[in-house]
C-alpha positions as CSV (number, residue, x, y, z in Angstrom):
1,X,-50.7,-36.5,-36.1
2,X,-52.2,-32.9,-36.8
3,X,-55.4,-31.9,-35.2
4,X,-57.4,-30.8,-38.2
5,X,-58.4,-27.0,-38.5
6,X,-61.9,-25.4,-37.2
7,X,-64.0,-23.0,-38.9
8,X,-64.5,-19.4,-37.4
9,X,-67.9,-18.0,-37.0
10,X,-66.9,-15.5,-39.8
11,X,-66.4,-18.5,-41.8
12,X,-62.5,-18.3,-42.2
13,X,-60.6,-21.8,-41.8
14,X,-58.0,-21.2,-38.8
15,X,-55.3,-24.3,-38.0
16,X,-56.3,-26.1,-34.6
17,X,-54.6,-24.1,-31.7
18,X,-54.7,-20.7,-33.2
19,X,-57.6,-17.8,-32.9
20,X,-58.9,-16.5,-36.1
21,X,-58.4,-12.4,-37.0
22,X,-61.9,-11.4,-36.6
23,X,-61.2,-13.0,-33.0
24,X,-57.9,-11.1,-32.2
25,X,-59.5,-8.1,-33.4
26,X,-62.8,-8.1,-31.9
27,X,-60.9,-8.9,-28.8
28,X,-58.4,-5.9,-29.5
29,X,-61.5,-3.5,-30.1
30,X,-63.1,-5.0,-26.8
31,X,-59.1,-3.9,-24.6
32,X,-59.3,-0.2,-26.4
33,X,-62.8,0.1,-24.9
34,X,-62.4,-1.0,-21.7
35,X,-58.8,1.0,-21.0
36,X,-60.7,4.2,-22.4
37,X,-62.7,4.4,-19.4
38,X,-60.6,3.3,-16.9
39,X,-58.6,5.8,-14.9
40,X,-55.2,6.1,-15.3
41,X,-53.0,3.6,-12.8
42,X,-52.1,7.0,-10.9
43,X,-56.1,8.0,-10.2
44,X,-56.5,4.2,-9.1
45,X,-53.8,5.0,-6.4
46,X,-50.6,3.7,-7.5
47,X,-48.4,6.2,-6.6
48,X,-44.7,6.7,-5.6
49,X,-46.2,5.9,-2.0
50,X,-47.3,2.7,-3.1
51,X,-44.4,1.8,-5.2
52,X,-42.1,2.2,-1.7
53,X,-45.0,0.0,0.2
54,X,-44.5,-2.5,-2.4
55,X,-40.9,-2.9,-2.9
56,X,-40.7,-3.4,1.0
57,X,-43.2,-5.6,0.7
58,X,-41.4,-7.9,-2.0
59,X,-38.3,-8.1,0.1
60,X,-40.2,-9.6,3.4
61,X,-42.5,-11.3,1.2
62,X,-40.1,-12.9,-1.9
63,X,-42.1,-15.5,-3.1
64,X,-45.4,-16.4,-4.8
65,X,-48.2,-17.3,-2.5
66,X,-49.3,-19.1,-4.8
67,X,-46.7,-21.5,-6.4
68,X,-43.6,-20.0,-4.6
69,X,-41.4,-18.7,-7.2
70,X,-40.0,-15.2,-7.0
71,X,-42.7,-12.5,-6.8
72,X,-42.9,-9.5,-8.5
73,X,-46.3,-8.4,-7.8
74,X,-48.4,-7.1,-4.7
75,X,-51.9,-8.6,-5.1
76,X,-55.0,-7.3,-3.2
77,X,-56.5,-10.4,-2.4
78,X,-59.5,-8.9,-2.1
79,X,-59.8,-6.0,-4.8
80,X,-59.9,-2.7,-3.2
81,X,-62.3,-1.2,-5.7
82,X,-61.4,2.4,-5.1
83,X,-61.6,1.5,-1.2
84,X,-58.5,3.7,0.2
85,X,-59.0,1.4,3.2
86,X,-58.6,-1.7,1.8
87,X,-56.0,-0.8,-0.9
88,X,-53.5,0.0,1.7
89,X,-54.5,-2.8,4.0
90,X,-51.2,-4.7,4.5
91,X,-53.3,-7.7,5.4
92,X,-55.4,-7.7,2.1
93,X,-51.7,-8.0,0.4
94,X,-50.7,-11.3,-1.2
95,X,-47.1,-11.4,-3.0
96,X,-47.8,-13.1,-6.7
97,X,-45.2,-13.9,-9.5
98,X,-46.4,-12.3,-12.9
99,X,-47.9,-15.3,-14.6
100,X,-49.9,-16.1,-11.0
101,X,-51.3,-12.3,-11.2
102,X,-52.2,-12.7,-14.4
103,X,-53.7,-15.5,-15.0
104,X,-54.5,-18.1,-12.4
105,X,-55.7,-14.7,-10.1
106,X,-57.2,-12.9,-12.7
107,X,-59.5,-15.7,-14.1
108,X,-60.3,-16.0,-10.8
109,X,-61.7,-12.8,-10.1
110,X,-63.4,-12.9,-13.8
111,X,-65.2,-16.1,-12.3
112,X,-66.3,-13.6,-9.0
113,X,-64.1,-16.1,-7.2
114,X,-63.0,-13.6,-4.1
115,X,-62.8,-15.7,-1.2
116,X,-62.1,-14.3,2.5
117,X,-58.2,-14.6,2.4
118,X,-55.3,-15.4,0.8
119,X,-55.1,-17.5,-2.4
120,X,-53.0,-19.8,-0.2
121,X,-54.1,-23.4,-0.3
């Protein structure tokens, strides 16, 4: 059976499941902001450098350390901030697949979950 349909704070009716345009939008609006005053990926220190340190990272490190499928991301387990020291510590480095990075991880950090160490369980 059909979950019956909510009402938005605007006052639209949206089906059960699904976010309401003012929602999207607002949250849209909210992105632009945010990636207007970040620096660029470059500035943050993701350069050619780093692009070699992480591809030989990916091939001794293949899999998620989180839920062991293939990885495709170097994660700073703690987040370097701008910290030269820490963003190239190979030891603050945890291989993540993409939906690990960005989800599971990123909520995490949203929630000011940094622990001392590796996601691993």
């Amino acid at each position: 059976m059909p979950r019956p349909p909510h009402i938005c704070a605007c006052g639209r009716l949206v089906p059960h499941g699904e976010r309401c345009t003012c929602q999207k939008d607002a949250d849209r609006a909210r992105k632009r902001r945010h990636d207007a005053r970040r620096p660029s990926a470059r500035e943050r220190g993701y350069t050619s450098d780093w692009e070699k340190e992480r591809a030989a990272f990916l091939i001794c490190h293949p899999c998620c350390a989180m839920c062991g499928a293939v990885a495709s991301v170097v994660d700073h387990i703690t987040p370097h901030r701008g910290n030269k020291a820490l963003f190239w510590d190979r030891y603050n480095w945890q291989a993540l697949c993409k939906p690990c990075h960005d989800r599971v991880k990123q909520r995490q950090e949203r929630a000011g979950d940094e622990r001392d160490g590796s996601l691993l369980a």
